[in-house]
N, C-alpha and C positions, 0 to 999 in steps of 0.2 A: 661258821666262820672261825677261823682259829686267831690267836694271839699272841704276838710276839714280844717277847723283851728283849731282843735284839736291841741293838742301837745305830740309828739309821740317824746319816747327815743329810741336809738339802742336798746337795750334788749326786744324791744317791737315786732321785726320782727323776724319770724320763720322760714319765707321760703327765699331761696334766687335762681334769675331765671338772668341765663348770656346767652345773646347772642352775635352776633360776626360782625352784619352788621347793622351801626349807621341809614342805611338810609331805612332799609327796616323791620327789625327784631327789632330793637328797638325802632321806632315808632309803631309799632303793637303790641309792650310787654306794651305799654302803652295807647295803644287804646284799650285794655282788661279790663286795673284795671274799677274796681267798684268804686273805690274812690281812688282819689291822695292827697298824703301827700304834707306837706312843707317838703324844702331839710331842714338837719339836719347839722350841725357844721361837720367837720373833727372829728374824732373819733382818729385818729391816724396820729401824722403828716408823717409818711409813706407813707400811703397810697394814691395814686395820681388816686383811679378811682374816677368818676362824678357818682352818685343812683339815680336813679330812684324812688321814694316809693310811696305804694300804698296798697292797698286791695281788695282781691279777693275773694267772699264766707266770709270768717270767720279767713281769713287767714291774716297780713303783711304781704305784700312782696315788698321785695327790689330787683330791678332789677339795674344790670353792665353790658354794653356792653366794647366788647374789642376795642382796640384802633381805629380810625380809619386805613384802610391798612394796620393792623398789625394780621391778623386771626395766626390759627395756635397754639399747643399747648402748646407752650412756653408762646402764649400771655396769654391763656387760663385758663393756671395754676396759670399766675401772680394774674391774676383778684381774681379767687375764692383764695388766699391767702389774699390778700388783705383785700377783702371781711370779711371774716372768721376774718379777725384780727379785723375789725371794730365791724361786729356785729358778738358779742359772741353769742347771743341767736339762731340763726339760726339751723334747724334740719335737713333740707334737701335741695337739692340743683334741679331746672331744667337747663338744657342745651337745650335753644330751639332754631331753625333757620332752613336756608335749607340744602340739600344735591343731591348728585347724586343717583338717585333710581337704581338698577339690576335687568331689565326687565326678568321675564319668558318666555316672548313670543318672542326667536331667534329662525329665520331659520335654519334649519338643513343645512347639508351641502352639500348634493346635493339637495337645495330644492325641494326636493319631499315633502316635506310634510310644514304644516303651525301649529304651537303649539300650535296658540289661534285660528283656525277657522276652526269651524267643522261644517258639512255639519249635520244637524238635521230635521228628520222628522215629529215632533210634538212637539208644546207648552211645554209639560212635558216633553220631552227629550231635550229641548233647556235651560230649570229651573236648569235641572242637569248637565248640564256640566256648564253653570254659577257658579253653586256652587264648581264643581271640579274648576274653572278659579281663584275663588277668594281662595281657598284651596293653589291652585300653587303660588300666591301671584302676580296677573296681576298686576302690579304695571305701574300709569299713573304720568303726570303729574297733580301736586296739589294735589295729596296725601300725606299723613301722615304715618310715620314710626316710633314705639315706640321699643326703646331698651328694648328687653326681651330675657333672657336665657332659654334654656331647657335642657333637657337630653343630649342636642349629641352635642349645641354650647353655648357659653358664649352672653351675650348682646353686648358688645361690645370687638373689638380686637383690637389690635393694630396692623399693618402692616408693617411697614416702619424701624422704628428702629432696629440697631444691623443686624441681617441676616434674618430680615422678607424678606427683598425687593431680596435678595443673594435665586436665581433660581427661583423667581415667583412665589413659590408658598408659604403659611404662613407654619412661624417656629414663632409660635405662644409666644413673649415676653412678652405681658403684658396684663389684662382683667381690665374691670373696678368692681370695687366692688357692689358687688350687695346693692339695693337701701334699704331703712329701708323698711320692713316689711308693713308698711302702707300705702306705694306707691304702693307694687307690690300687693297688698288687694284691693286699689283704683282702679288700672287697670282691676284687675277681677271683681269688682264690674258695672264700664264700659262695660266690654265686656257684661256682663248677662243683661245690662238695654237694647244695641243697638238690642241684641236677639229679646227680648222682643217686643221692639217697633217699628225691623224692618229698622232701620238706627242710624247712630250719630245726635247729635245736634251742628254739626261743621256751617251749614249754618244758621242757628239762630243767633249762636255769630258774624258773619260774615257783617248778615246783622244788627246787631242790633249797631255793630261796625262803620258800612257806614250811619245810621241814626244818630247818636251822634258824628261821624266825617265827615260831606257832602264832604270835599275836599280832604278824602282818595279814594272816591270811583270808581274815571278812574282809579286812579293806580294799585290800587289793587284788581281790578276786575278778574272773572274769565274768563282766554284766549280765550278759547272755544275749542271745539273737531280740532276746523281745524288746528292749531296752536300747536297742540301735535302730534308731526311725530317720530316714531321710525325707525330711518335710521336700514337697515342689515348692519353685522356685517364689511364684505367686504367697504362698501362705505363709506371712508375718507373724510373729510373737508379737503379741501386744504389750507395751509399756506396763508393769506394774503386776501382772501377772505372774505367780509364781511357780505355774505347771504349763507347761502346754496344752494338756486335757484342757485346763480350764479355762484357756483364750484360743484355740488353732484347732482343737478335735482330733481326736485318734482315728477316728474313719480313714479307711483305705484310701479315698478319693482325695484326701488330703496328702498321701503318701505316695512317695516315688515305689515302685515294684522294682524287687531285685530278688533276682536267684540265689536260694538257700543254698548257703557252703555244707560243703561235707562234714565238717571238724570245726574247732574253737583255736584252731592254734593259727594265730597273727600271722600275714602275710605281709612281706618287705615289698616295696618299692623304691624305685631308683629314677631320682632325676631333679628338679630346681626347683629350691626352695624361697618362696619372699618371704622377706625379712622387713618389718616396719616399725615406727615407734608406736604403733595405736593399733588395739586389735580388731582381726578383721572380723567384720558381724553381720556382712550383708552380701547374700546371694546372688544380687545382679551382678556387683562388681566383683564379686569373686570367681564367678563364670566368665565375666569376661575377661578380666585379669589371666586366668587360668585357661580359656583360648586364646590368647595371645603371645603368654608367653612362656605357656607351657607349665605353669607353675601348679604342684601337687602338692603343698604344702603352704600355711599362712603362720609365721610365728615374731618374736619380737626382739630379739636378742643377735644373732646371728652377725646385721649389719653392722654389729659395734665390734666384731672381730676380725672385719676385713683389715686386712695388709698389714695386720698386729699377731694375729695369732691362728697360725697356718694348721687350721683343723678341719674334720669331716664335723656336717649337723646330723643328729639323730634323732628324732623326732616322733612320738609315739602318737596318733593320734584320738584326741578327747572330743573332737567337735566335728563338725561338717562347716565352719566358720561362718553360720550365719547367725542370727537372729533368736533362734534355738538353744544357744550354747547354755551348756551348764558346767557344774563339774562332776558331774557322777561317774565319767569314765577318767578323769584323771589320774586315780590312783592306778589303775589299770596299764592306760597309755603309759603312766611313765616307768612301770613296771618295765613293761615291753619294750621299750627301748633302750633301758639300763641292761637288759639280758641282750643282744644285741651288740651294742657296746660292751661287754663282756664277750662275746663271742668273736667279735672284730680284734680284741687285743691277744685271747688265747691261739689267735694262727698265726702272729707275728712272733717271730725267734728275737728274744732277747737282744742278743750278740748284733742282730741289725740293726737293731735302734742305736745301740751305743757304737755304732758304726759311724750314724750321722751328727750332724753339727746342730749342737745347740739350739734356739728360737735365737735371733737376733734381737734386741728391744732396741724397738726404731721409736726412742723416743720424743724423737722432735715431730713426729710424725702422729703421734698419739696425743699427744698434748694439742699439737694445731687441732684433730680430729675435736678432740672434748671442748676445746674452744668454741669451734662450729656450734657442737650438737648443746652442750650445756647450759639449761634453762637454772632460773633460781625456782625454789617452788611457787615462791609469790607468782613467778612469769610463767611458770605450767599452768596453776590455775586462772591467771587473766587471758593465756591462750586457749584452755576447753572453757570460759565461761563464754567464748565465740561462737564455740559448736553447736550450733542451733537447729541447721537443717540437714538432711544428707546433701547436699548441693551435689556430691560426681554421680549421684543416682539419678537425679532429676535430669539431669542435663545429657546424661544417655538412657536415657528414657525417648530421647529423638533420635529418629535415624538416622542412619551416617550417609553420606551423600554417594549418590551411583556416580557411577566413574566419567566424567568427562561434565561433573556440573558443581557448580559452585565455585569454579576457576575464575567466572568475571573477572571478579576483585582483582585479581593480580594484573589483569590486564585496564583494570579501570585507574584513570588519575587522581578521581579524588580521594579514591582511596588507599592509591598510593603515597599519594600527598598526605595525608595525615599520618599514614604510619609510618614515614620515613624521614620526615622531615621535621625538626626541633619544635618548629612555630608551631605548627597544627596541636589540638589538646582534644575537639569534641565529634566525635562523627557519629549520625541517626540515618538508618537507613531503615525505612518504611516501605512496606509492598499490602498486596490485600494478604485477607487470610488463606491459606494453603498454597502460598508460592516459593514456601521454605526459608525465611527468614533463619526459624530456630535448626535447620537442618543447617544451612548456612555459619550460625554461632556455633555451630560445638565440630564442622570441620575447620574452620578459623582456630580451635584451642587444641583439639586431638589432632590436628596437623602441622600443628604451630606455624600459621600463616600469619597473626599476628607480630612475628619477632622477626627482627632483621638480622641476616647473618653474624652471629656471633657477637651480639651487641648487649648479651645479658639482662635482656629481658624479661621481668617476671609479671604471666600474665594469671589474671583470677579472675571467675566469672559467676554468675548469679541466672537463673532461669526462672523468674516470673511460671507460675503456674495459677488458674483460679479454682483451683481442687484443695487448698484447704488455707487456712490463716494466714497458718508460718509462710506460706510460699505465697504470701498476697502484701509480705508484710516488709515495706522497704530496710525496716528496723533488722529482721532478716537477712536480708540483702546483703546490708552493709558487713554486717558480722560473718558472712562466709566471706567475705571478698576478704574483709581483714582475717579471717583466721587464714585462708589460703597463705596471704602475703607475710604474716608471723611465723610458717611453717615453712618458708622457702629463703633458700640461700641469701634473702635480705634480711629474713626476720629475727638473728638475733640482734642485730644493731639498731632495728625499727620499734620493737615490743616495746624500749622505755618509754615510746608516748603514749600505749595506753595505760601504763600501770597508775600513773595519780588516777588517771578517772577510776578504774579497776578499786583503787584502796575508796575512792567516795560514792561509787555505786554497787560495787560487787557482782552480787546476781540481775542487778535490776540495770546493767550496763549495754547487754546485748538487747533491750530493748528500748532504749532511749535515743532516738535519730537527732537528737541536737547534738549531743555528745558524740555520739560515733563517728558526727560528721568534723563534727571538732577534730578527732583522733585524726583523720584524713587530712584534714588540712596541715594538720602539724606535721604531719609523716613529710608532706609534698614539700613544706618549706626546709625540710633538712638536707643539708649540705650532701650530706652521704647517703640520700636516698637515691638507688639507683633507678632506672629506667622501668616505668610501671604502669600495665594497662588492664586498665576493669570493662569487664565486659558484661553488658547489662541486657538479658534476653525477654522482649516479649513484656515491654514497657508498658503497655495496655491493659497487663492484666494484676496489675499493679492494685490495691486500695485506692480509690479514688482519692479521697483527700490529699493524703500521705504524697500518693504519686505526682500531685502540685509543688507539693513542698519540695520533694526531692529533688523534684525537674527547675524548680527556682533555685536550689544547692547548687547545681551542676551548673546553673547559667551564670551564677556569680561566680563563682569559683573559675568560668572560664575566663567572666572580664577581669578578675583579679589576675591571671596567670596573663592577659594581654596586656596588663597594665603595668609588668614584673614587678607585681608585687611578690609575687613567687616568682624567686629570680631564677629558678634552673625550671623548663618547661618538662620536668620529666613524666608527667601523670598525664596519661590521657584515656578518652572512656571512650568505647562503642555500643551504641544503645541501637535496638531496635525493635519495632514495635508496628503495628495497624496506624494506617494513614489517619489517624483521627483529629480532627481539628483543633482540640484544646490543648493536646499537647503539643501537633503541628506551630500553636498560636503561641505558648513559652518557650518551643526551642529556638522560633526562627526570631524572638524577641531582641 
């Protein structure tokens, strides 16, 4: 990489490219440029990020990584505002780095069959299912995933916020803006060269990258086939374990089978990336996320640049975002998709960039955004000291209801009556075992049949399970229900009631049901607590003791709220459980 004394003004940079990981992503955002700049004065005494500058093809570009330990889209959006206020000239933005890829190739589920490995009688019919493989989007480690939309999904979604995360599956809150016109022209013009010639030129920059930096080139070498294992769905990493050898076993039968590539040189995919504040770690919901709504990518930053900062994501990936994750392919992934974003900016002609207008900094629009999303750190950690159970796993872990059942309800009164109506607060609906109660609770939340039209409702739910402690344990309970409802479009203005308890219990908060219950009651008597229902599955299988105590919470809490002592009826709960007599004998109390 060459070096210039040139002397370059902010308005002299058009592109701006953020990544998110100082020791991996931003040293390889800089082992790209073609020529580095001198750093430039502060532009703005505001602005507190460190640039990078440089030029690539025909282009300035100034590259900002996010803070150290600080990912996430909070940080995310700080950056590119930052940015944007410095250099006004700027047209388009990259978001480059790694992610979790959403493998095609799971096991069915009674493995009879294998997705990626088909038994082929000839050369020409082993070409064409290659082609169908790369069609389904076999997605490995050290591949590249380019945000693009189509007909039927956006590029990127956001997941998490508001009631994405409320029943598992996307209630689709925010997309990112589609990129200028010249990127997604850039991209097509990409895809029709690799036709042509048969592959990318991702390993050229790669290696021309390890020739002009000798001392990048152990690190961010590529791993090898033996060191890319796609665990099945079933096989956990256990807590505390530092290998997978030595919790999950490298035996074949623990591994998904996929057809060996010809070559080591990274294959690109095209299409929607989720974007969340928490990484994805777990397999169920990333298969089903990922049949839903198409999404081939898991990462964290992305959603903090919607409708601020009109860029394509890039995204190399390090993981298969379950449970597995480590970082040994990271230096790798984020190789690859820095060369990528190097090759996206070398077919774009100069002259067109400086054709178009500026980024606009829609700053009222930025500021409302960080308002929403910005936690204090005190309120990040009293919100994960909640996270106790996977609760969206457990709770589709039941299945989804066949079509034409589970409709009663809307046609029943009283259960109209409770959800529609201010006065109602408690409703228990009790059948024998296997009449679909829990199938019942979770098309109530994945169909949001609980919420009345438009009335801003935020529902959170708990699934009782007697398979192990945590999911026996009301103390449990309470803590997803409250982390749900700290996570969703109530909870930055709800989180200050648990912070005293948080500073006088700490760690030892998400287990103490007197306090938690406190936290709830204080939530219910606030003014500006909006419209909120907890939903309680499979009440029976509860800890016996506990589930007294609880079920005595709920019955006072209901005569206080008939008594208005809680003067706005906003909190109401739906529990249900096995006809059993004792607790039959405290609800109907």
């Amino acid at each position: 990489m060459a070096e210039t004394s040139r002397s370059f003004e902010h308005d002299d940079y058009t592109v701006g490219w953020i990544c998110a990981l100082p020791e991996t992503e931003l040293v390889v955002a800089g082992a790209m440029l073609d020529e580095e700049h001198p750093v430039l004065p502060a532009a703005d005494p505001g602005d507190t990020n460190v640039y990078l500058l440089g030029k690539i093809g025909s282009h300035n570009v100034v590259i900002a990584c996010l803070p150290a330990e600080n990912t996430g889209k909070v940080s995310a959006a700080i950056v590119a505002k930052d940015m944007l206020r410095s250099f006004k000239a700027i047209r388009f933005g990259l978001m480059v780095g790694v992610g979790g890829g959403a493998p095609s190739c799971i096991e069915s589920d009674s493995d009879a069959k294998e997705d990626c490995e088909d038994e082929d009688e000839d050369d020409d019919e082993e070409d064409d299912d290659d082609d169908e493989v790369e069609k389904r989007g076999d997605i490995r480690l050290g591949d590249v995933v380019i945000s693009l939309h189509s007909k039927s999904s956006q590029a990127v979604v956001q997941y998490d916020f508001g009631k994405s995360l409320q029943g598992g599956e996307f209630f689709q809150t925010g997309t990112l803006n589609k990129p200028p016109s010249i990127l997604l022209n850039a991209i097509g013009m990409l895809q029709a060269q690799y036709v042509r010639k048969g592959g990318n030129n991702l390993s050229e920059h790669l290696t021309r990258m390890v020739s002009t930096s000798p001392g990048l080139a152990r690190k961010f070498e590529y791993q090898g086939s033996g060191k890319d294992r796609l665990f099945k769905r079933n096989v956990g990493h256990v807590n505390g374990k530092k290998t997978c050898k030595a919790c999950c076993g490298l035996a074949d039968v623990n591994l998904v089978k996929r057809r060996q590539r010809g070559g080591t040189s990274p294959v690109l995919h095209y299409g929607t990336i989720g974007s969340a504040d928490q990484v994805m770690k777990d397999s169920v919901l990333r298969d089903l996320w990922a049949e839903e709504k198409n999404i081939i990518c898991f990462e964290m930053e992305a959603a903090g640049l919607m409708d601020t900062f009109p860029c394509v994501v890039i995204r190399g990936i390090c993981d298969y975002a379950d449970s597995h994750k480590n970082k040994i392919w990271q230096p790798y992934a984020a190789a690859t998709a820095a060369a990528y974003a190097k090759e996206l900016l070398r077919v774009i002609p100069g002259q067109s960039v400086m054709n178009l207008s500026p980024i606009e900094l829609v700053t009222d629009n930025i500021v409302q955004q960080l308002k929403q999303w910005r936690r204090t750190d005190e309120e990040e950690q009293c919100l994960q000291s909640f996270r106790t159970t996977n609760y969206e796993t457990q709770k589709n872990l039941n299945p989804k209801r066949e079509k034409e059942t589970c409709l009663w309800c809307l046609e029943d009164t009283k259960f109209l009556d409770w959800r529609d109506k201010s006065t109602s607060r408690l409703l228990w609906v009790t059948a024998d075992p296997g009449c679909g109660k829990s199938v019942l609770s979770r098309a109530l939340v994945d169909e949001r049949l609980l919420e009345r039209e438009a009335n801003g409702t935020t529902v959170c739910y708990f699934f009782f399970k007697d398979t192990s402690d945590e999911q026996r344990s009301p103390a449990s309970a309470l803590s997803a229900l409250l982390h749900q409802l700290f996570t969703s479009e109530q909870g930055a203005k709800l989180i200050k009631h648990a912070i005293p308890a948080f500073r006088e219990n700490k760690t030892l908060l998400s287990k103490n049901l007197e306090v938690l219950w406190k936290i709830i009651q204080n939530i219910a008597m606030d003014p500006e607590c909006g419209k909120i229902v907890f939903l309680i599955d499979a009440l029976d299988e509860c800890e016996y003791k506990s589930q007294q105590d609880l079920i005595t919470k709920l019955k006072e809490f209901e005569k206080i709220q008939i008594a208005n002592e809680i003067s706005r009826n906003n909190f109401q709960f739906f529990l249900t459980s096995r006809p059993y007599w004792d607790i039959e004998f405290l609800l109907l109390l």
